[in-house]
SETOR-73961 format. One line per field, with one value per residue (C-alpha): x, y, z. Coordinates in nm, 3 decimals, m for minus. Last residue first. Example, Ala and Ser with C-alpha at 12.3 -4.5 7.8 and 13.67 -1.06 7.14 Angstrom:
px <- (1.367:1.230)
py <- (m0.106:m0.450)
pz <- (0.714:0.780)
This chain:
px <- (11.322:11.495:11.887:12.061:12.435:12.572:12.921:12.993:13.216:13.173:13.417:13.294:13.105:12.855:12.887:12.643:12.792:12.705:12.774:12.687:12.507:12.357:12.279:12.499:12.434:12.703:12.604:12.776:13.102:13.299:13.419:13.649:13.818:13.792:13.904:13.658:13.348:13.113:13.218:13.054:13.116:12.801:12.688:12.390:12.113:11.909:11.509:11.661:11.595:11.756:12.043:12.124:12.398:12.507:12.819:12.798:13.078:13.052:13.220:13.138:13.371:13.307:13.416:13.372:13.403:13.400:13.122:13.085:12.957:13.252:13.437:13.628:13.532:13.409:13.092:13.036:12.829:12.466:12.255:12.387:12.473:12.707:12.797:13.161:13.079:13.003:13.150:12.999:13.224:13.024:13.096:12.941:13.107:12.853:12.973:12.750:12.579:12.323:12.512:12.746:13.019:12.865:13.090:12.812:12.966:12.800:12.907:12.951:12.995:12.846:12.833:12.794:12.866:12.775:12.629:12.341:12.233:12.217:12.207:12.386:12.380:12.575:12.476:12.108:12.092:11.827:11.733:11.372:11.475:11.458:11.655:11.520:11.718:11.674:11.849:11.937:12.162:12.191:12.424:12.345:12.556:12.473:12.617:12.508:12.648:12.587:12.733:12.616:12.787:12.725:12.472:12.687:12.712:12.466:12.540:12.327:12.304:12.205:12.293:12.135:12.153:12.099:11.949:11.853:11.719:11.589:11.383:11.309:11.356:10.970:11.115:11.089:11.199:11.399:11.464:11.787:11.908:12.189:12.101:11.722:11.567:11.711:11.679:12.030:11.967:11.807:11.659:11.492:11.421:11.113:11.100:10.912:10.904:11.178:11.273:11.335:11.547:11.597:11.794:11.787:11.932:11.915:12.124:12.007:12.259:12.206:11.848:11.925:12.201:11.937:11.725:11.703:11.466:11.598:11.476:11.416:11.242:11.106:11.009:10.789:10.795:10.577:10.638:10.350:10.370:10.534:10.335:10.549:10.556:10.804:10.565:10.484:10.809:11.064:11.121:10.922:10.941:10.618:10.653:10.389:10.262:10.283:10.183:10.414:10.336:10.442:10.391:10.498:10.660:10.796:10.932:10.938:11.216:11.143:11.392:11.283:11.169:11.228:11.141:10.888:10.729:10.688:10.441:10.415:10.191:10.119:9.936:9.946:9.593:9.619:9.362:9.575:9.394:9.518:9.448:9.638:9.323:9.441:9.796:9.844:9.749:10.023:9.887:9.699:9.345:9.201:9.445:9.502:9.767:9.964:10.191:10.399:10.625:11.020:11.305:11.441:11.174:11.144:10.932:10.606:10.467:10.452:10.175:10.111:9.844:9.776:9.503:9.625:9.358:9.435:9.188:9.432:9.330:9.528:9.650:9.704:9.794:9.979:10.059:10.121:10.347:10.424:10.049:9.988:9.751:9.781:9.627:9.693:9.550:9.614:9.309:9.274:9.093:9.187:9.072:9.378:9.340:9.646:9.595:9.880:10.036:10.239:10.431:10.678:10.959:11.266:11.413:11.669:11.886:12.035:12.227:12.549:12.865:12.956:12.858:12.494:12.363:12.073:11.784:11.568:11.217:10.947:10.628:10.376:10.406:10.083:10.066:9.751:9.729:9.430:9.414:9.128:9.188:8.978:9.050:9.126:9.411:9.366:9.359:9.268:9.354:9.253:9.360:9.157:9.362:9.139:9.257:8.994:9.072:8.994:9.299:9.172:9.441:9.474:9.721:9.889:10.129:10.297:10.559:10.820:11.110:11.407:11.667:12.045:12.250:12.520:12.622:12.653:12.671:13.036:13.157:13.049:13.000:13.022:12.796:12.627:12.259:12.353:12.038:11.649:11.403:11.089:10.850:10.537:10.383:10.044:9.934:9.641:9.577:9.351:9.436:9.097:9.141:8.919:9.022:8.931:8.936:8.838:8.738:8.991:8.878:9.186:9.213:9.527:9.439:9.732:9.768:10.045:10.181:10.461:10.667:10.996:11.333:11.600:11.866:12.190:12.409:12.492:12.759:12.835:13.270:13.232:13.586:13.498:13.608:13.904:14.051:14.317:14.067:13.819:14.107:14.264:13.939:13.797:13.531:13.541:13.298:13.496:13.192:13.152:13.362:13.304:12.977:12.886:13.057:13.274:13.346:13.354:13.574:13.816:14.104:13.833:13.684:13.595:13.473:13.165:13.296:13.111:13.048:12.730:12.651:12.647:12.269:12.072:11.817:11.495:11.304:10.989:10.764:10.434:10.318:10.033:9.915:9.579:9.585:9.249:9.226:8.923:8.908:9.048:8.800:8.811:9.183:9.273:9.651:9.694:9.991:10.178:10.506:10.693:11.006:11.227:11.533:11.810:12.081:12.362:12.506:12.807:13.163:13.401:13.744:13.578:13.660:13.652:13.312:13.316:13.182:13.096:12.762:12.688:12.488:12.132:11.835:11.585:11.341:11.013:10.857:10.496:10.308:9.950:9.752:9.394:9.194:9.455:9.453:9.306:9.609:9.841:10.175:10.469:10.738:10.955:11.267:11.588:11.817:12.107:12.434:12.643:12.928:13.075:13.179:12.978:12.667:12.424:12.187:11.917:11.587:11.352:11.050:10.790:10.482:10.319:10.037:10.302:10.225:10.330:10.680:10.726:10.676:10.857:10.809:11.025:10.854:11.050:11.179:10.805:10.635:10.510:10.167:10.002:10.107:9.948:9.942:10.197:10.519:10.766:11.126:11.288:11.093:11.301:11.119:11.164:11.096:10.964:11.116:11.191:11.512:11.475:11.433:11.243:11.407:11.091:11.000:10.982:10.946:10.660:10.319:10.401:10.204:10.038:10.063:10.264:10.512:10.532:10.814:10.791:11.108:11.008:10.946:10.679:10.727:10.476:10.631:10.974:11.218:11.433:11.656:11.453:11.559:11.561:11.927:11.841:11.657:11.755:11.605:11.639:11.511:11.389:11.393:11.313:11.354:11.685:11.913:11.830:11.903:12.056:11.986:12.117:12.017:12.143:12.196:12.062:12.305:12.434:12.100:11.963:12.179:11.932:11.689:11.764:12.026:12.145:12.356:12.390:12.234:11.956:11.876:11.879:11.693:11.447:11.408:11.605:11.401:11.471:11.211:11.280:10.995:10.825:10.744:10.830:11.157:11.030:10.773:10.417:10.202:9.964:9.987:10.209:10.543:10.418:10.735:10.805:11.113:11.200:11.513:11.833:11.971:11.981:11.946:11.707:11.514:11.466:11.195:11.081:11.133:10.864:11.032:10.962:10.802:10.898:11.149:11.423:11.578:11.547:11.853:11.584:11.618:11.878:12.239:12.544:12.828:12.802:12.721:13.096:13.261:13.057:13.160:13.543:13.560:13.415:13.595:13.930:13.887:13.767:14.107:14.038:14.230:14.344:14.043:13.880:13.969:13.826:13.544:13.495:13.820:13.922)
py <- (13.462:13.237:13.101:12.832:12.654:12.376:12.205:11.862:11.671:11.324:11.133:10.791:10.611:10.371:9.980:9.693:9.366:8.994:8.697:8.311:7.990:8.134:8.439:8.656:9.016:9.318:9.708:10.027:9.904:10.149:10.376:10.525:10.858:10.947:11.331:11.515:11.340:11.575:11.825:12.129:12.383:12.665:12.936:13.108:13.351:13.572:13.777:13.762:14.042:14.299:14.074:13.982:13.710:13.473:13.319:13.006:12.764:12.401:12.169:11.816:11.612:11.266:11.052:10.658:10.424:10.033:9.833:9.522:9.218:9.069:9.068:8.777:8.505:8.262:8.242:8.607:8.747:8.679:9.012:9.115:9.476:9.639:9.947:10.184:10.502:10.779:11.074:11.388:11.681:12.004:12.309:12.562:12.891:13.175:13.451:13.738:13.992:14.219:14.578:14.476:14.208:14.054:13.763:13.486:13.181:12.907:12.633:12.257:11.999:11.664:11.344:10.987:10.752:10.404:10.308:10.102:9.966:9.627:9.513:9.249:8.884:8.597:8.739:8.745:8.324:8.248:7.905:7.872:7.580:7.810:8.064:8.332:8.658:8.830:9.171:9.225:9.552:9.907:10.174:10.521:10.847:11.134:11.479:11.742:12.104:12.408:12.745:13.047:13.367:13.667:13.727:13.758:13.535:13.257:12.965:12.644:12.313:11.970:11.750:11.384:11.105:10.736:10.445:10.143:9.798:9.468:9.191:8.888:8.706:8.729:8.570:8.660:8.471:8.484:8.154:8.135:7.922:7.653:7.439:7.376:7.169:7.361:7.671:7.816:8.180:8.517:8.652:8.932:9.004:9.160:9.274:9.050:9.349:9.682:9.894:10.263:10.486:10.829:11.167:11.481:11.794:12.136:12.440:12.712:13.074:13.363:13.446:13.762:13.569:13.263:12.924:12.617:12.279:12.039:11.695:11.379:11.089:10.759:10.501:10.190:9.961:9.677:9.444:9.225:8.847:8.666:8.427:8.295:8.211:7.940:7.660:7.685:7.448:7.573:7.895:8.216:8.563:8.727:8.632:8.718:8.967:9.107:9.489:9.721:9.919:10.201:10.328:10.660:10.822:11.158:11.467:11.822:12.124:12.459:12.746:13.014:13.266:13.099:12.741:12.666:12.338:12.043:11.727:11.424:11.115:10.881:10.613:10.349:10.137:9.828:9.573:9.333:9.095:8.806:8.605:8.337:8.095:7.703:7.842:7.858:7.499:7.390:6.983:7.258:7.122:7.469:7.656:7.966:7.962:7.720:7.453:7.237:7.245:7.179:7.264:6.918:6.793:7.061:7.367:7.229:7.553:7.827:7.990:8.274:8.472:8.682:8.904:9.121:9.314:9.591:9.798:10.043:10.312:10.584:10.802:11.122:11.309:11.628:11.808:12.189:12.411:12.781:12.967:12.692:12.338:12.409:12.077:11.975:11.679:11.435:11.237:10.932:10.702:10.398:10.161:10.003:9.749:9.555:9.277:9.062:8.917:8.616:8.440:8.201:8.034:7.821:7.768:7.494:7.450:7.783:7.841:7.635:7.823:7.448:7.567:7.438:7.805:7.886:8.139:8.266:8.355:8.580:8.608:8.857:8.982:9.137:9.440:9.562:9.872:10.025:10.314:10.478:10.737:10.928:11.277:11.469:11.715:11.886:12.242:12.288:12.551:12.922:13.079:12.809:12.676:12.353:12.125:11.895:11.556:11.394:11.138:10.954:10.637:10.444:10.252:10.062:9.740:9.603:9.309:9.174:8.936:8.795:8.686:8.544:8.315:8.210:8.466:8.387:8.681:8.698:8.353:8.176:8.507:8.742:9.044:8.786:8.904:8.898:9.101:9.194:9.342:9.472:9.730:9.916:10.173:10.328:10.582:10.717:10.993:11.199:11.479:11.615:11.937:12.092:12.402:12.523:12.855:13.125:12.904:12.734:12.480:12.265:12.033:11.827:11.605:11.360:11.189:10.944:10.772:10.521:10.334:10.178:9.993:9.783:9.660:9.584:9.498:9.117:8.882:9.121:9.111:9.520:9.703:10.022:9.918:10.125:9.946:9.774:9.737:9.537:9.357:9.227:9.095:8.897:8.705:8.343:8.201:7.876:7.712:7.429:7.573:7.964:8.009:7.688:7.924:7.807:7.539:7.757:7.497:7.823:7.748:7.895:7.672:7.884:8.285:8.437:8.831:8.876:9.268:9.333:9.520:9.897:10.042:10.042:10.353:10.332:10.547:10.675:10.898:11.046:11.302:11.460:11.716:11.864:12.122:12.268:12.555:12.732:13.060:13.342:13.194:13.072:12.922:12.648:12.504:12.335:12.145:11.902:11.675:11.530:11.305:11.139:10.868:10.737:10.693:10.437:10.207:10.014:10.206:10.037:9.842:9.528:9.312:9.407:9.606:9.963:10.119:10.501:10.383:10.611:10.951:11.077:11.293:11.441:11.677:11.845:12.063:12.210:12.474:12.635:12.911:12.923:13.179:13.478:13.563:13.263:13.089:13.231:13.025:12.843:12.665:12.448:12.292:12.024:11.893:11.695:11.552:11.312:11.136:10.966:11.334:11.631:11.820:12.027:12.214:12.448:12.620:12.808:12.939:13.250:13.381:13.410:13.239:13.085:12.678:12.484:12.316:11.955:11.860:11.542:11.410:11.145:10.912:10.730:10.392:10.231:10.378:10.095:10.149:10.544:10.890:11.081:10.877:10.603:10.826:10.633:10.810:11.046:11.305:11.414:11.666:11.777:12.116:12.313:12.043:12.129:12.081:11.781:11.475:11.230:10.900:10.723:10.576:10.231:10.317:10.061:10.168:10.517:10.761:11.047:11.429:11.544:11.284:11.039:10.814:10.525:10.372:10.027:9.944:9.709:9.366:9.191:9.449:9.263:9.580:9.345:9.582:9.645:9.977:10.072:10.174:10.562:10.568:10.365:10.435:10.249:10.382:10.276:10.425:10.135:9.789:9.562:9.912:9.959:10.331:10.499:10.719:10.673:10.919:10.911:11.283:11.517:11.716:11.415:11.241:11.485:11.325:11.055:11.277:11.372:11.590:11.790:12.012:12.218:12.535:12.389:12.234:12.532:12.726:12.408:12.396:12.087:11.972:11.800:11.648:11.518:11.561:11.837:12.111:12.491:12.467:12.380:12.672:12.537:12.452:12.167:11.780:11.752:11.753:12.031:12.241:12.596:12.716:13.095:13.283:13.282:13.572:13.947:13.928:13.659:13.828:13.797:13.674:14.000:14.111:13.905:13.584:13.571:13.308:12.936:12.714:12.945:12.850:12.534:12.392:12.233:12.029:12.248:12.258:12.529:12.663:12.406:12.123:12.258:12.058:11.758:11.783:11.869:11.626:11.334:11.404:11.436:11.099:10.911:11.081:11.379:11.298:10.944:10.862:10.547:10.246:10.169:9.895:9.552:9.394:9.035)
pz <- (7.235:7.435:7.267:7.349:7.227:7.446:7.461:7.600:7.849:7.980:8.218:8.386:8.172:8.294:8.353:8.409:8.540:8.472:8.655:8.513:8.525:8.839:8.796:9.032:8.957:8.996:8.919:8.878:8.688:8.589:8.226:8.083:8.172:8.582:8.692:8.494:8.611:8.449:8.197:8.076:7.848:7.783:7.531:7.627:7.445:7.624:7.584:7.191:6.930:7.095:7.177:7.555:7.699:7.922:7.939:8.066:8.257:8.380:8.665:8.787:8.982:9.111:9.367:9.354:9.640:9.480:9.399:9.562:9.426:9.265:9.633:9.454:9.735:9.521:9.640:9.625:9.927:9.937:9.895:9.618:9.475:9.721:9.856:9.853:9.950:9.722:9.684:9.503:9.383:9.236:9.006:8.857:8.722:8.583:8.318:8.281:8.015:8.091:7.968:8.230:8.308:8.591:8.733:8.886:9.118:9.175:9.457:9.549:9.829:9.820:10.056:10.109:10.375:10.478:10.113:10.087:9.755:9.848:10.226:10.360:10.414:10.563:10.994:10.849:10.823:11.020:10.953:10.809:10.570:10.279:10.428:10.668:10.712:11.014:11.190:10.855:10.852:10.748:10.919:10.673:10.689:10.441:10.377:10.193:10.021:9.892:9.808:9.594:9.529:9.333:9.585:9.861:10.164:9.978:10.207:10.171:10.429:10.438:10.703:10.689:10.946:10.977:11.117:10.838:11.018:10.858:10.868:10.728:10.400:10.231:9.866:9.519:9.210:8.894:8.708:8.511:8.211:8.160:8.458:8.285:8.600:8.900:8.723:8.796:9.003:9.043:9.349:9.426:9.785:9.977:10.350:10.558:10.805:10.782:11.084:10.982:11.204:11.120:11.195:10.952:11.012:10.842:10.809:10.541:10.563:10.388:10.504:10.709:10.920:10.942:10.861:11.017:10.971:11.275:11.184:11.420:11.212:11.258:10.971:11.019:10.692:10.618:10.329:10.128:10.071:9.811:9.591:9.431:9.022:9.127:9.197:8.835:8.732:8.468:8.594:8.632:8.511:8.634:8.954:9.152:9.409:9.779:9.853:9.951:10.292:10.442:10.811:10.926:11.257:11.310:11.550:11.427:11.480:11.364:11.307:11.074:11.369:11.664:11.835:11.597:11.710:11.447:11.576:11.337:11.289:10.987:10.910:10.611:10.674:10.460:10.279:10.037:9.771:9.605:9.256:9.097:9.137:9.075:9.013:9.408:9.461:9.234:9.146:8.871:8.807:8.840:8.600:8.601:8.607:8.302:8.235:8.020:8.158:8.208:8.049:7.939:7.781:7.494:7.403:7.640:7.673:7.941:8.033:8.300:8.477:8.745:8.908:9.168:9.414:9.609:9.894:10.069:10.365:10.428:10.720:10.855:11.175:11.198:11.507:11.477:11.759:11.712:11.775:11.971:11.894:11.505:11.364:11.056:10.865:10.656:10.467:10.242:10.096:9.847:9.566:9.374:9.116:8.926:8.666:8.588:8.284:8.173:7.862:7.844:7.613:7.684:7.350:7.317:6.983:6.974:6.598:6.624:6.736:6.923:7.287:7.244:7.265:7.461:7.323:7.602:7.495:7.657:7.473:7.496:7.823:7.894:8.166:8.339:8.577:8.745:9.027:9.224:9.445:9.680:9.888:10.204:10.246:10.560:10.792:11.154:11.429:11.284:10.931:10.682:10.384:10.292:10.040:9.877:9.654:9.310:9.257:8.925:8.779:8.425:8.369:8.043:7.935:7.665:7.656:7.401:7.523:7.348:7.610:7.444:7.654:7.473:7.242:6.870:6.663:6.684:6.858:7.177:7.294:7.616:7.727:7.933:7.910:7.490:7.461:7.267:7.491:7.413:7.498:7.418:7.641:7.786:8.032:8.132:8.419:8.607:8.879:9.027:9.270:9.485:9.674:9.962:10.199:9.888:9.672:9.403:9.142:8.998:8.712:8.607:8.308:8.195:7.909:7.829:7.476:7.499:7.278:7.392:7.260:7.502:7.273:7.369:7.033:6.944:7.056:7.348:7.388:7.495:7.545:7.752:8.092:8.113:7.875:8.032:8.307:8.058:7.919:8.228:8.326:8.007:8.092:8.146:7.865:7.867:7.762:8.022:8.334:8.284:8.143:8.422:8.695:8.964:9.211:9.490:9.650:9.833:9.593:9.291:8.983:8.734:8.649:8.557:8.533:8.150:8.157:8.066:7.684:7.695:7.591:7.262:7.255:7.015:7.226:7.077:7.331:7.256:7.583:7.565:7.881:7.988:8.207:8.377:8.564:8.751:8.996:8.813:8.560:8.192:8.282:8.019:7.981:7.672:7.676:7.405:7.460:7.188:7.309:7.066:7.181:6.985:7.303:7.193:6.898:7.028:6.889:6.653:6.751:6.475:6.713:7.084:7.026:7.171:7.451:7.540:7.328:7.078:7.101:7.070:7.265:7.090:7.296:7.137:7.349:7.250:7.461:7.435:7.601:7.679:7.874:7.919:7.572:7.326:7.164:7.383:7.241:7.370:7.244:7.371:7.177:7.237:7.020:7.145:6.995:7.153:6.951:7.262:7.402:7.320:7.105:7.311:7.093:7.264:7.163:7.382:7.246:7.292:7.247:7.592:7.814:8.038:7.916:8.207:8.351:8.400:8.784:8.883:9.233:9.315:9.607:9.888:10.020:10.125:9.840:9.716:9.869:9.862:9.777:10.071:10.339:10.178:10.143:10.318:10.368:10.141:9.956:9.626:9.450:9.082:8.977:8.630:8.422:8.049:7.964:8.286:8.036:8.240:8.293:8.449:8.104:8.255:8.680:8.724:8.785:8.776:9.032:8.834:8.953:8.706:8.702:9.003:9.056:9.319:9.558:9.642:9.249:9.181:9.056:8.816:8.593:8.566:8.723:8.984:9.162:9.500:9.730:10.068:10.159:10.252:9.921:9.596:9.276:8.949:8.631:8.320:8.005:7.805:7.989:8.095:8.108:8.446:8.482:8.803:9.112:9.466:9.725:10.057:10.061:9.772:9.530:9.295:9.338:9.076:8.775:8.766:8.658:8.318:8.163:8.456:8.325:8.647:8.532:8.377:8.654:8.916:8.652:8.650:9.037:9.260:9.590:9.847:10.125:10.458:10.652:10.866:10.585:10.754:10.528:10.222:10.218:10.134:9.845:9.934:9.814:10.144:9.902:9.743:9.760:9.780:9.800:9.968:9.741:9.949:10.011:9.954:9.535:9.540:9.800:10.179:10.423:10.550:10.219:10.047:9.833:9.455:9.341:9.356:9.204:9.148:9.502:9.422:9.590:9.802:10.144:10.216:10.100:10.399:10.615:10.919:10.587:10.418:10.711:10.681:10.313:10.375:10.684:10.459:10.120:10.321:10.520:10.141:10.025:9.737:9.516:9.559:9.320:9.416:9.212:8.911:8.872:8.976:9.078:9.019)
């Protein structure tokens, strides 16, 4: 049985590699941002000579991209808007071993993978190994993560562990997501995008001086809808899809030249439903595998030769995918600048709804009746204050110093999983549960940066982690045959870790780098950081309380050679990235049959070992005219266990392999600008990304059907714009777009094994749309 399409014979896997690695001796840098920061001086070039200088604040401290010594990427709103990128999974299409997607099993959630380090589980007593921070305020969990990027002044893309600066769970890498500020002026930007799979978008900002040059206002409201590219095998019609509202409000106050504050409101209502699984549980196999119970007891066994027939968009879900969301965030940015510090407080509070309401299979014992059917509400908030001092002196030291404190809580209400019987009847078991945890973060920090020579700096930083997680879960006595009843706390518990559910973590993260300028605009730097993320429970647990964990924390050590180049009069970017990160008690998800309930699932967490991920990145940009703009990456990653521990303590690492983790990837794209006078233009974009084949389980498939690996998949991406001028209008823009354009249908992105059955999320392939825009 195969997962997904085949690779495109055009171009051949050897062709994509030798025309990106190619493309990276001609040019994309750490940043295709070149709108992203002011205007370059001319010693360094111009927009209109070269390439435009980046700035990034991947250090917490604004500073050319290419004088930062890490690997950092960065994508500016002009750049964005260009590009189509519609929210910020699209962004891993330009930045090397980078994989980007959406878990469709919470609201707006998204999945991150970075140089092979990710974890795929998103229950909120988990935490994400790859963390998102927006405005200045690390997520808890990465629900709501899929920012809209209309109205994004960057995003940032800093590979490698981040815990100096950004703190634990950041062990893969941190995506930095700054939304654009009020500008002081009357104004608005309006655009309607309407396209394939009934999409049709509406998207405003507005801005206002409300008091001139002292407070100024700005108001975006983004709506975001389309169907499903699926469609239900009976009645031929398509799934529901995107229904998602986003109101954001600014005020941006500046009573001094030397004091800002920014306060920000964000209410979003997403009511999206997504593509139900594909069923692949199968039966008995020649090899023993003796099959899936879907498969063997309620001949649920998917439906292979009509999911490729058509092109994976037939959907046998007994009921649509629903995954709504409520949230409402503040955020208070505030900044006093003196003339060799500045102090800066960034304070946040976030809170959301959620629920959850599936056929997990995607396959039914009749319409309406699917047999195993999750209903699950949950809420959750944070609250988190980063106050913290930059210095900018001229002579040998500089730093970032500062506190944080950080608090999280999430309640699931009530999670219920609704089993079948296999005769159409209504469910007849109900295995119910609730939990919540506690999260609180006390930390210090400091990085500083020592310039030993006028060309050579050594940095040295570190962090120091207080955590505490309180936990709790109940689950009732429903029936006999699931198990319970039982609860944590609880001090008579035979389960000695429910007797006090609580655990604390103390960590120092450090970090240590030395950069030497070896000419003008060519520096190379040396690296080594420490990440940590911190051990927990499981807040999904099976029939018995001695699967609620715990699991212990994760330590990852990450080295780095980089070569940060830049020449022929700023036209040309050429960088280099080599790393080695070596991986301790590393974290796995695991979901399979609950030993006491075979027809239902029990998640669960386990410390398996160790593990190894070497690579290199080459990013490179070419502007040989300014009409002209050319870019490029390439990626190569080697990942293995070097141990994985089974529950008997046998070493069974030579049986696994790493999720997520493709050997090669790569992209090569370009802009091209035809003036045609009086202010108007036409701009071509295009892009092609391949991706390697990877895999999505850590065990291979039982049955020997390769189910959990995803095949190669290239992708091309092309738009054109005509720009224009009215008197009335600063520009207007009319745009077609298409992404994918050699693949229709749809593939298969991600392959679970849970037990009583396997399930598979799918995306489209080929999307097109046309967008309308006017600034005045």
């Amino acid at each position: 049985m195969k997962t997904g399409l085949a690779p495109a014979n055009l171009p051949t896997r050897t062709a994509l590699r030798a025309a990106a690695l190619a493309a990276t001796m001609l040019a994309s840098a750490p940043a295709f941002a070149e709108d992203a920061a002011p205007a370059a001086s001319p010693a360094s070039g111009s927009a209109d000579s070269g390439i435009e200088q980046i700035t990034v604040t991947a250090r917490k401290r604004v500073e050319d991209v290419q004088s930062v010594p890490l690997a950092v990427s960065a994508i500016g709103g002009k750049a964005l808007e260009a590009r189509f990128v519609p929210d910020v999974r699209a962004v891993a299409k330009y930045i090397p071993n980078v994989q980007l997607g959406q878990v469709q099993y919470s609201g707006a959630t998204l999945s991150a993978s970075i140089r092979g380090i990710s974890f795929a589980d998103i229950e909120r007593s988990f935490e994400p190994a790859v963390a998102t921070s927006i405005d200045g305020i690390f997520l808890a969990s990465n629900t709501g993560a899929l920012v809209d990027m209309f109205d994004v002044e960057s995003i940032e893309v800093l590979r490698g562990p981040q815990g100096t600066l950004f703190g634990r769970n950041t062990v893969g890498g941190i995506i930095n997501v700054k939304r654009s500020r009020p500008t002081g002026e009357l104004g608005a930007k309006l655009s309607v995008t309407v396209g394939s799979y009934g999409r049709n978008d509406y998207r405003g900002v507005f801005n206002a001086p409300l008091i001139k040059d002292v407070l100024a206002a700005k108001i975006g409201v983004f709506s975001i809808n389309s169907n499903s590219f699926t469609y239900d095998a009976t009645t031929r019609k398509a799934e529901p899809g995107l229904d998602r509202l986003d109101i954001q409000g600014s005020l941006l106050f500046t009573p001094t030249p030397d004091f800002e504050a920014l306060l920000t409101y964000e209410h979003l209502r997403d009511r999206s439903h997504y593509p139900n699984p594909v069923n692949q549980s199968v039966g008995a196999q020649s090899n023993g595998y003796g099959g899936e119970l879907a498969c063997t007891v309620f001949a649920l066994c998917g439906h292979p030769e009509e999911y490729e027939k058509s092109g994976y968009r037939v959907s046998y879900g007994g009921l649509p995918f629903s995954a709504p969301l409520d949230a409402d965030n503040f955020t208070l940015n505030m900044k006093y600048k003196a003339d060799n510090f500045s102090i800066v407080s960034v304070t946040g509070y976030w809170k959301n709804k959620d629920s959850l309401d599936i056929d997990n299979i995607g396959d039914a014992l009749a319409p309406g009746t699917p047999l195993f059917h999750p209903v699950r509400k949950l809420h959750g908030d944070q609250f988190s204050q980063e106050l913290r001092i930059d210095t900018d002196f001229d002579g040998l030291f500089n730093m970032v110093a500062g506190v944080y404190y950080f608090q999280s809580t999430y309640s699931l209400d009530n999670q219920s999983v609704y089993i079948a019987d296999g005769t159409a009847n209504p469910a007849n078991r109900v295995d119910t549960f609730s939990a919540g945890q506690t999260v609180k973060s006390y930390a210090a920090f400091a990085e500083t940066y020592w310039k030993v020579t006028p060309t050579t700096r050594i940095t040295i930083g570190g962090r120091y982690t207080h955590e505490t997680k309180d936990f709790h879960v109940e689950k009732p006595a429903v029936s006999a045959a699931e198990g319970g009843p039982y609860k944590c706390p609880d001090v008579n518990s035979t389960y000695a870790p429910c007797r006090d559910p609580s655990l604390k973590f103390n960590r120092f993260t450090p970090r240590v780098s030395i950069d030497q300028e070896l000419a003008r605009d060519i520096m190379t730097y040396a690296s080594w950081s420490r990440g940590f993320r911190s051990g927990g429970w499981n807040g999904r647990p099976g029939s018995t309380p001695d699967s609620i964990g715990p699991y212990q924390p994760e330590i990852v050590d990450s080295y780095e050679l980089g070569l940060r180049t830049k020449f022929w009069d700023n036209r040309a970017i050429f960088n280099v990235t080599l790393f080695q990160t070596e991986y301790k008690n590393k974290q796995e998800d695991q979901i399979r049959s609950n030993p006491v309930l075979p027809t239902s699932t029990v998640t669960f967490v386990e410390n398996a070992g160790k593990a190894r991920f070497q690579g290199v990145e080459l990013e490179a940009q070419l502007r040989p005219v300014p009409e002209f703009h050319l870019f490029a990456s390439a990626g190569y990653l080697k990942a293995k266990y070097l141990q994985f521990l089974d529950g008997s303590g046998n070493d069974v690492s030579a049986t696994k392999q790493l999720r997520y983790a493709p050997k090669w990837n790569t992209s090569i794209g370009g802009e091209y600008t035809f003036e045609l006078g009086g202010n108007n233009q036409i701009v071509f974009n295009t892009n092609l990304k391949y991706i390697d084949k990877y895999v999505t389980e850590s065990s291979v498939d039982p049955a020997g059907l390769g189910r959990e690996i995803i095949p190669a998949h290239t992708a091309v991406d092309a738009s054109l714009t005509y720009t224009g001028r009215l008197a009335s209008l600063k520009q207007y823009k009319i745009s077609a777009f298409v992404n994918d354009a050699f693949h229709d249908g749809g593939r298969i992105v991600r392959s679970s094994y849970a037990g009583p059955f396997w399930f598979s999320d799918r995306i489209p392939n080929r999307t097109w749309g046309v967008e309308a825009q006017v600034e005045f």
